[in-house]
N, C-alpha and C positions, 0 to 999 in steps of 0.2 A: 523340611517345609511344613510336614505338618505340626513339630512345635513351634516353628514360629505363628503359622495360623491362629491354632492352639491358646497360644498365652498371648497375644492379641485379643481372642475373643472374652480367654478370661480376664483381662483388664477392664472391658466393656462390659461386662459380667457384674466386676465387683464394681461398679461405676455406675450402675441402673442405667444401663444402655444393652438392654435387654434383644431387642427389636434389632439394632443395629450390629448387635454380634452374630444375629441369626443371616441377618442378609449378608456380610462379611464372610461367614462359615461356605455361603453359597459362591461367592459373588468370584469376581475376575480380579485380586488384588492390583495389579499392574492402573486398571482403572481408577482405584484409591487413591493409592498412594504416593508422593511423592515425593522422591528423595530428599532433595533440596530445602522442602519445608520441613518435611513429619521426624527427620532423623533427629536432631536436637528432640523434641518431644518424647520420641519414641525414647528415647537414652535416656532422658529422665524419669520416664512412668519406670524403670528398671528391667526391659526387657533385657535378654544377654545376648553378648555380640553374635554370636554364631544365628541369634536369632533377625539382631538386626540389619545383619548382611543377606540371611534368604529373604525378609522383607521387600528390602530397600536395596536392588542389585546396584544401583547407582552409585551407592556408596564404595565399593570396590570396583566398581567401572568394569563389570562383565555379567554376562545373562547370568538367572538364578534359576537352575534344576526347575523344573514344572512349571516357570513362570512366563512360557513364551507366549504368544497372540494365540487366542483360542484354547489355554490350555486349565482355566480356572473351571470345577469341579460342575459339573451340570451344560456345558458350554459343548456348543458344535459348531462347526467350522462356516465363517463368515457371521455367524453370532453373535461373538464379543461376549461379556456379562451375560449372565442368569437377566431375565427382565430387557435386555435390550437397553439401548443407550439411555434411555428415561430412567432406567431404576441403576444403572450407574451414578448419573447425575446425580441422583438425589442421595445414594449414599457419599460419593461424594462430596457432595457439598453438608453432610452435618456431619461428615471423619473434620472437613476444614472449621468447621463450627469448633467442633471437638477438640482438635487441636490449637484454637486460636484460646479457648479455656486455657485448657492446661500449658499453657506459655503465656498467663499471666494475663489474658483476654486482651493482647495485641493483637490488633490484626494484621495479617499477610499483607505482602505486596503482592500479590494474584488476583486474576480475574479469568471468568469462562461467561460465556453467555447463559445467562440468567433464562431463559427459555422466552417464549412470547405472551409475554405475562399484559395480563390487562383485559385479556380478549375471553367472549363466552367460551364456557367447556363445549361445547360443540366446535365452535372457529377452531379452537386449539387441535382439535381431534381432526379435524379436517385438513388441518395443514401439517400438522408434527405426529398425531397418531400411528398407529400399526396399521402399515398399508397407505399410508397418505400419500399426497406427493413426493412431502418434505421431511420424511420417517427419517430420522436417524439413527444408526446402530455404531457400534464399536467396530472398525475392522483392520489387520495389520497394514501397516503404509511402510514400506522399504524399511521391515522388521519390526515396528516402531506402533503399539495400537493407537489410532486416532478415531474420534469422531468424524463419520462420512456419512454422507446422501444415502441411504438405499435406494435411490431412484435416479440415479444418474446414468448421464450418456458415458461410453469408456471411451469415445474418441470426438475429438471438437466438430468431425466433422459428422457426426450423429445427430450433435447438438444444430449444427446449421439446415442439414436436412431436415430436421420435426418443424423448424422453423416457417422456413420456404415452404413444405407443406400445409402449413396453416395458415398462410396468407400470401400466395404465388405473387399477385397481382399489386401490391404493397410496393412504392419505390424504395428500395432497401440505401442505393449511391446515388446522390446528384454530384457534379461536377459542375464546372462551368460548363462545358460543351455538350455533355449529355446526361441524364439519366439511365436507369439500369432495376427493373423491378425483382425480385426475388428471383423470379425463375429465370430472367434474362440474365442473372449474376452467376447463376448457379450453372447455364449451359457456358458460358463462357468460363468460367472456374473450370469447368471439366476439361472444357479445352482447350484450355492452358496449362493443365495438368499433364493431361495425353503429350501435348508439346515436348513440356517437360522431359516427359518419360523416353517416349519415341526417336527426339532426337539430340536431348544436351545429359541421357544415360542419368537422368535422377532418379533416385530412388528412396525405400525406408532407408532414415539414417543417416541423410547424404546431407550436407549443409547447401544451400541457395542464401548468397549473398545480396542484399537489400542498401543501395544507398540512393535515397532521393528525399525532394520536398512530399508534402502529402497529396496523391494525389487517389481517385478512385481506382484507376490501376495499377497503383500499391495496394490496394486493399485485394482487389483478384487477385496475385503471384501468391499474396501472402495465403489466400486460401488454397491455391493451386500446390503449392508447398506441402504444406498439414494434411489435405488433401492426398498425396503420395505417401504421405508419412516419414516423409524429410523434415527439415528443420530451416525455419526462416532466422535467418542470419541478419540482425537491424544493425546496419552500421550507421553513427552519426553523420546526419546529414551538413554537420558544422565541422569536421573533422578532416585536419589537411592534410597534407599526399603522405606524408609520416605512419600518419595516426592510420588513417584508411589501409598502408599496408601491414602496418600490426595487426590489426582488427581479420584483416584477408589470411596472414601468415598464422593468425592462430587458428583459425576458424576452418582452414583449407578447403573452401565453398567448394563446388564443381562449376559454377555459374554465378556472374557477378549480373546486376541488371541496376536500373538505377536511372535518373536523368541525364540531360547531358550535362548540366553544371556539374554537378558534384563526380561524374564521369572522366570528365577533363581532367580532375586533380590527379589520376593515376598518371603514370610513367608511361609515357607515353601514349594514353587514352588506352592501355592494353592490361590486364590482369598477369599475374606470375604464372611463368609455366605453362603459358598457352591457355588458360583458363579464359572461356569465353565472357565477352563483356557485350550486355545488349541493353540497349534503349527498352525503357520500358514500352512506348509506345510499337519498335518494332516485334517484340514477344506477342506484343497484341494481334497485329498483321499478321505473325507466323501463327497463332494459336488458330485461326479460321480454315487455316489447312486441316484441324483435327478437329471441328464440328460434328458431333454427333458418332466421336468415337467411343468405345465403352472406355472408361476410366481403372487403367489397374487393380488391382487387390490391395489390400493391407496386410500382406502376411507379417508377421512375427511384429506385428505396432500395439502395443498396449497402452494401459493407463500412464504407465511412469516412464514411458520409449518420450524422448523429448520432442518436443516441439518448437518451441523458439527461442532464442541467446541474444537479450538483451544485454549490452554494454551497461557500467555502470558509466555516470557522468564522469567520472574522472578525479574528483577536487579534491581527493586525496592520494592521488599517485596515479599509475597507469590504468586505463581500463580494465573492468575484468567481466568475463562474458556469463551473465547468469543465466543458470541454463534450466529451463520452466520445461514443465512434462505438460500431454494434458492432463492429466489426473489435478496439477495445477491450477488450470485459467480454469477447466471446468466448474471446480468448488468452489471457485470466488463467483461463477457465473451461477451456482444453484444457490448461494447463499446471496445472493444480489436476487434473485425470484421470491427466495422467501423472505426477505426484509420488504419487496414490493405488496406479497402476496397478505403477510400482517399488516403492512400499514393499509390497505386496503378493506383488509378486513376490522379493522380499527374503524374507518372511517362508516365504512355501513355500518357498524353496531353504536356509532354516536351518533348516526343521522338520525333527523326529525320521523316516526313511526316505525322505528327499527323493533326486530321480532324482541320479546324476553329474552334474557342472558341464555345460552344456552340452547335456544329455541332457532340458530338460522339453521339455516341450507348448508351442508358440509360443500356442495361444490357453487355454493355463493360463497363463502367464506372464502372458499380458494381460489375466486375468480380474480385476475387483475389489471388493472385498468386500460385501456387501448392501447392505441398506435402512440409512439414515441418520437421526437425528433430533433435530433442534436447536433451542434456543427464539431467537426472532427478538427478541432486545433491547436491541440498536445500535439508535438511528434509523433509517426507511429513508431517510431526509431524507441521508443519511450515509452514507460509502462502506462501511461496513461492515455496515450495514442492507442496502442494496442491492444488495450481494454475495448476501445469503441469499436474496433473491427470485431476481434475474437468473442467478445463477451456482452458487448450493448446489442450488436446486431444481428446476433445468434441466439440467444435468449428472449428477448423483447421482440415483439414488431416494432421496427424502425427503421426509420429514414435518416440516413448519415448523410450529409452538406456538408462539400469540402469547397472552402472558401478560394479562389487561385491564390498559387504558391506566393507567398509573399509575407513579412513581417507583420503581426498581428497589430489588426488596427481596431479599435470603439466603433468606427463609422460605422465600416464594414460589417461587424458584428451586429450591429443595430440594424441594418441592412436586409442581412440575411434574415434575422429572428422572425421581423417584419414580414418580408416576401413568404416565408414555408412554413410558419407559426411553428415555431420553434418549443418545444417546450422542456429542454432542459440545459443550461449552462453549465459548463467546468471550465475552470482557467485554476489559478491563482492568482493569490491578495494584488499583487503588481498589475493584474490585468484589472480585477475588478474597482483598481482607484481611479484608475485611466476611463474606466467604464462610468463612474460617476461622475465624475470631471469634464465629462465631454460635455459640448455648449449644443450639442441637437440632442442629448437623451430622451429630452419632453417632447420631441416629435417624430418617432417611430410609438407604433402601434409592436408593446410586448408583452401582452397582458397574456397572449398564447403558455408563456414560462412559467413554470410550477416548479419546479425545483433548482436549485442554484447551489452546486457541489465543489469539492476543492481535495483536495489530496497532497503530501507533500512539503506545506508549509502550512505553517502555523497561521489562522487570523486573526492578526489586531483586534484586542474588542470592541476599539472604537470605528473598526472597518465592518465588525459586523451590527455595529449599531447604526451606522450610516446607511449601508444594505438595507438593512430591514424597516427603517426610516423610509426609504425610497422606495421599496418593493415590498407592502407589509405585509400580502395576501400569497408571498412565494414561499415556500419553504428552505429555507438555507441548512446547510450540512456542509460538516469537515469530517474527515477522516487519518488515521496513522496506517501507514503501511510501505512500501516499498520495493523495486523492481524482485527481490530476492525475494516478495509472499507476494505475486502479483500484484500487491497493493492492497492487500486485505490485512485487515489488521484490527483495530478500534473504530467505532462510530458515532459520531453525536449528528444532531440534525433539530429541525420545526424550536419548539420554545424549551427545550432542554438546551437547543446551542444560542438561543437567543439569552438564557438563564446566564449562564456560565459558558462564555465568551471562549477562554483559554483552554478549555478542557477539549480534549480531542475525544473524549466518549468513552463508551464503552465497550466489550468486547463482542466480535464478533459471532454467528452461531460459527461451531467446529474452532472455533480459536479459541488457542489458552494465551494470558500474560502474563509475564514473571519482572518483579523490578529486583536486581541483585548488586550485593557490595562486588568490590574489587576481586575477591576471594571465592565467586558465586554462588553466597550462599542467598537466600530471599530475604528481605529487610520486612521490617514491620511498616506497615503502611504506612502512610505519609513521609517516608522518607527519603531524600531523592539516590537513584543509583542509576543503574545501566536496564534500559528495556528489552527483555527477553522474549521473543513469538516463538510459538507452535502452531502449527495446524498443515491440512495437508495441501496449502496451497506453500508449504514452503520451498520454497527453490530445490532441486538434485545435487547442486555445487557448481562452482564456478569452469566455464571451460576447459580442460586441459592444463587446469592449474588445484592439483591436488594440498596441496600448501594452503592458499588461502581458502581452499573451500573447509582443511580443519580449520582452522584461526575463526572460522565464520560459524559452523554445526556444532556444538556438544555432541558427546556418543548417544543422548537420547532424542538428538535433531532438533533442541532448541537454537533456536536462529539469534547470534546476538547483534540488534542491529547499531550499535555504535554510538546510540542515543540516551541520553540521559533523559530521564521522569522519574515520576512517581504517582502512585496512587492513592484516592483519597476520596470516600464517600462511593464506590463502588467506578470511578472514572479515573481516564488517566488523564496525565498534564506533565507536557515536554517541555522539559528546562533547555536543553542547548547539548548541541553533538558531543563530545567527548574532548573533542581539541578546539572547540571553541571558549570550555570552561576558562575564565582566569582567575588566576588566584594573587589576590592582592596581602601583603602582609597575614597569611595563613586561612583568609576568609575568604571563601570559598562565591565565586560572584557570573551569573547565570545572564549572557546579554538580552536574551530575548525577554527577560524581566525589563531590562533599558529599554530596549527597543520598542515593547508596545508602549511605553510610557512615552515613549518621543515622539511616534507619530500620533497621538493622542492631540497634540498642539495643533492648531488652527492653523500655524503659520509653515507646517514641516509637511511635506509632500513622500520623503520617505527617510530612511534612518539604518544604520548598519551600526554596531556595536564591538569594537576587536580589545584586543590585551596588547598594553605595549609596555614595554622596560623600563624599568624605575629602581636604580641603585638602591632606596633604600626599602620600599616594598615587593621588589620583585617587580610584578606585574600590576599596573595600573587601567583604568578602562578607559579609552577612548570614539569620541562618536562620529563621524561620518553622518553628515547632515543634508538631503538635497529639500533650501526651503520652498517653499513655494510661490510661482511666480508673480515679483510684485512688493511682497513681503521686504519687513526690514528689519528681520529676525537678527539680531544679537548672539556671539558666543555668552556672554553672563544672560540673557532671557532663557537660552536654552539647559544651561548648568542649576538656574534659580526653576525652570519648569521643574527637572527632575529633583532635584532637592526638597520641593514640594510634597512628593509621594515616595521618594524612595531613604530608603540610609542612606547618611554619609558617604560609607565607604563605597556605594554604587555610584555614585554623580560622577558624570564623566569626568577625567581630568585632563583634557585637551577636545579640543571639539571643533571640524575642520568641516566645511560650507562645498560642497559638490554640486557642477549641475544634474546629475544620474551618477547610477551605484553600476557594479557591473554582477550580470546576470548571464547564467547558462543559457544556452535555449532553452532548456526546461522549467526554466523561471527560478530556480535556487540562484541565491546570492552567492556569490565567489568573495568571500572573506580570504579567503588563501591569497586572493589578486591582491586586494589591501594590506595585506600584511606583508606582501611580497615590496610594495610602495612604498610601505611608512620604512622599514627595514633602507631598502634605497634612501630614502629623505634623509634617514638618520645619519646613515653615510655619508652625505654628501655635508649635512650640518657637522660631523664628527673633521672634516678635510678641512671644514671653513672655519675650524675653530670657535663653535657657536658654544657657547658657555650656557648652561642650565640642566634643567634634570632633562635625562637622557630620555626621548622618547615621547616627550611630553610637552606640544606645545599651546600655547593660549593661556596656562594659568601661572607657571612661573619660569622664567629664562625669555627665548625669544615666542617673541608673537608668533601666532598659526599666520601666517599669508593668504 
């Protein structure tokens, strides 16, 4: 170990990197270096192997003698690095400077959060310094050193008490029937907990089963749950008598609870095995029996003891249950404080009489702006449901509005905003076109709305130039992430996302991104591969399914999420999932490049992109068109739109008129349904004897219908 150190530092030696072999000689290599990028480098500055395997344990895929968490030369335990996570960072980031030289001054496909640049050396000091709120250090995460908070809660439910404590009297849930303010939530959490405990034997560890619409008590069990230090079980609320007992049989809840629709679907309205099944609203009746009892222990509940098992949506095979610790939702809920707490502190230092650079208040800088207020209409079954329970409403002051159960509608929305001055929106692209298109927008009062966020799908950039047309004073933001990083991931937002439309931003703080070929090695920037996350809100692995949780973690718990990007200018930008790719005649063809170009048209409402079969190119693209109502949109208008802006070999070649696309509940397109369809058609054109190229109607053989 020490010659690999060693001839390391003399490389940087003979290289006038004088300074940075001193901090190297000190530092925590593990933080440095990594595998995937620096090996190619390192192999060619002429290090030898035996050195480049103590380096770069990765490269033989097992730990390296001294190089475990906490074990670099000057380092004490919970430490990390000499200097603390600031003076990592910044060695690493000019070892990647370094390396992007010596490999011919290409850049990596990586990205980490750049710190919070922009802001006086005081704000900065105030919010990320030694001792700040939002200090971060190095510390091991399930073997594995990450960037973490030194100042976080270790259980969710730490995070909801500091909360309630600082503003008791705050309505936290409205419903239609009632409201519920902090401390009225929190005795009845306790005693639905005690419930719990007392009489259906929950305990740390034990799954509680969740299927219903959303309502405010879903939002209590699910505390009442985490709270014990069990595990909240979200089964799809769309999910039929099949799926529901897969979901039960893997999970083997102790307690199923739930509405009565989605209750019904069970066999006989009963769970397996005698496993009690309750109404949500009867848990509620029975919880007032336990009023003002003390609340169990947490013995043996830590940071990475799990908390909740989100399903995945499905559209590529069976559900699988990902299984979120709090050490998880926590860090996407402190780094949601500290992107509040900087752009806050942004804002006072641009306002009109703000102090000199350098000159505010360390706990002005860190102060962040009031009460918050959002309607709850993601699934909570859904990581972006269950962000507003566990993480908007634990973290922030706020007030959660849950609309009655029912398909999401513009009125209603406009409605609610209206009535509790609303001040932040989340949907996705499908809701916010509906949202625009509505014929009473101009008459509710929304001027309450400050921010207008999205997660999940990609936005048209001609949806966010309509947006921001309409609403020019709110701040819009999208984000990359996914149920298996609670959703945390990349971030764009304000005139960065109004700039650059497609770019889903940059990286988060504690988040690393990696774009890699086939073979997982890191690609030089700009070019497109597969999207790789770190950080420690990354999922434990999938339920009781150790198979797919490797196929999903690398050995140093890079998460690969299945999506194709790339990076370019320090942001990322997703091309299209894995098995959406088609490949036409060996060129390689990206739909959601089609797609934002289609809805882009005045006369197209929305737009779906798939691969369909073509004897002599393989795969051909075809479009899925719902125009808009009225309209007397043409297949050659819409083949001559994209021909306008795209190549040749992109323009669809078949293009088929839909009144609506079909959608998950959680608003992702079911491409898999359409291809499931066209597959059918072709079949049934293949029995009829329909002569033309196979898979491809509207441009030559028989006409689209």
């Amino acid at each position: 170990m020490r010659l690999a150190r060693s001839s390391l530092c003399g490389i940087l030696l003979d290289r006038g990197e004088e300074d940075l072999a001193v901090l190297i000689a000190r530092a925590d290599l593990p933080e440095i270096l990594d595998s995937a990028r620096d090996a190619p480098a390192l192999a060619a500055l002429g290090l030898a192997e035996e050195d480049l395997h103590a380096l770069l344990p990765g490269v033989r895929g097992e730990p390296a003698p001294g190089l475990g968490p906490g074990s670099g030369p000057g380092s004490s335990p919970g430490s990390g690095a000499v200097g603390g996570a600031e003076m990592s960072r910044t060695i690493s980031d000019r070892w990647a400077d370094l390396v992007t030289g010596w490999t011919g001054g290409t850049p990596v496909s990586a990205l980490r959060w750049p710190g919070p640049a922009g802001l006086p050396p005081a704000a900065r000091d105030a919010l990320t310094g030694t001792g700040a709120p939002f200090e971060l250090v190095t510390e091991p995460v399930l073997g594995h050193d990450h960037t973490v908070f030194a100042r976080r809660p270790r259980t969710l439910r730490q995070m909801l008490d500091a909360q309630a404590a600082a503003c008791p009297d705050l309505p936290l849930l409205i419903s239609p029937r009632r409201q519920w303010t902090y401390r009225e939530a929190v005795a009845d959490i306790d005693a639905t907990a005690v419930l719990l405990s007392e009489r259906y034997g929950v305990g740390a560890g034990d799954r509680v089963a969740i299927v219903a619409a959303n309502h405010a008590e879903y939002a209590i069990l699910m505390w009442a749950v985490v709270t014990l230090g069990a595990i909240v079980t979200s089964l799809s609320g769309w999910w039929t008598a099949p799926e529901l007992e897969y979901g039960i049989g893997l999970t083997a809840p102790l307690l199923i609870a739930g509405d009565e629709r989605r209750l019904a679907r069970l066999s006989g309205g009963a769970g397996p095995d005698g496993v009690p099944v309750r109404l949500l609203d009867e848990l509620q009746r029975e919880a007032r029996d336990f009023a003002g009892f003390p609340v169990p222990g947490l013995d043996g509940v830590g940071e990475d003891s799990p908390a909740v098992i989100l399903f995945t949506s499905g559209t590529t095979g069976r559900p699988k249950g990902a299984t979120l610790s709090h050490r998880n939702i926590i860090n996407f809920a402190m780094v949601n404080k500290l992107n509040a707490a900087v752009a806050w502190a942004a804002a006072q230092a641009a306002a009109p009489g703000a102090a000199a650079p350098g000159a505010a208040a360390p706990e002005a800088a860190a102060t962040p702006p009031p009460r918050n207020c959002t309607i709850v209409s993601s699934p909570m079954f859904h990581v972006s449901g269950m962000i507003a329970i566990f993480i908007t409403g634990a973290a922030f002051p706020t007030t959660l509005v849950f609309p009655a159960p029912g398909p999401w509608d513009p009125g209603t929305w406009l409605e609610l905003t209206a009535r509790h001055k609303v001040t932040t929106w989340s949907g996705v692209p499908t809701q916010w076109w509906r949202l625009l298109r509505h014929p009473d927008i101009g008459s509710y009062d929304v001027s309450s709305v400050t921010t207008v966020g999205s997660g999940g799908a990609v936005f048209p950039p001609e949806l966010v130039r309509e947006l921001h047309a309409r609403f020019p004073r709110i701040r819009l933001g999208n984000g990359f992430g996914m149920s298996e990083t609670v959703g945390l991931g990349t971030l764009t937002g304000g005139d960065a996302f109004v700039a650059v439309p497609d770019s889903v931003g940059a990286a988060q703080p504690t988040v690393e991104v990696q774009v890699r070929d086939e073979y997982g090695k890191v690609l030089p920037a700009g070019l497109t591969g597969e999207i790789f996350l770190r950080s420690p809100s990354v999922f434990l692995g999938y339920w009781n399914d150790p198979g797919a949780t490797r196929d999903a973690l690398d050995e140093d718990r890079w998460y690969r999420t299945g999506d194709f990007g790339r990076i370019s200018g320090g942001l990322l930008y997703l091309e299209s999932r894995r098995r959406d790719l088609i490949l036409r005649g060996g060129e390689n063809i990206y739909p959601i490049e089609i797609e934002n170009r289609l809805v882009e048209h005045p006369d197209i409402d929305d737009a779906a992109v798939i691969g369909v079969d073509d004897p002599e190119l393989g795969q051909v693209p075809k479009a899925f068109v719902v125009p808009r109502p009225g309209s007397e949109l043409t297949r050659d208008q819409v083949r001559d739109w994209c021909a306008a802006a795209l190549a040749a070999f992109k323009v669809p070649a078949a293009v088929e008129f839909r009144a609506s696309l079909p959608y998950t509940e959680t608003g992702k397109l079911l491409k898999q349904q359409l291809e499931r369809e066209e597959r059918e058609a072709q079949e049934e054109r293949d029995a009829r004897g329909v002569r033309g190229v196979r898979g491809v109607r509207g441009v030559r053989g028989e006409e689209a219908e």
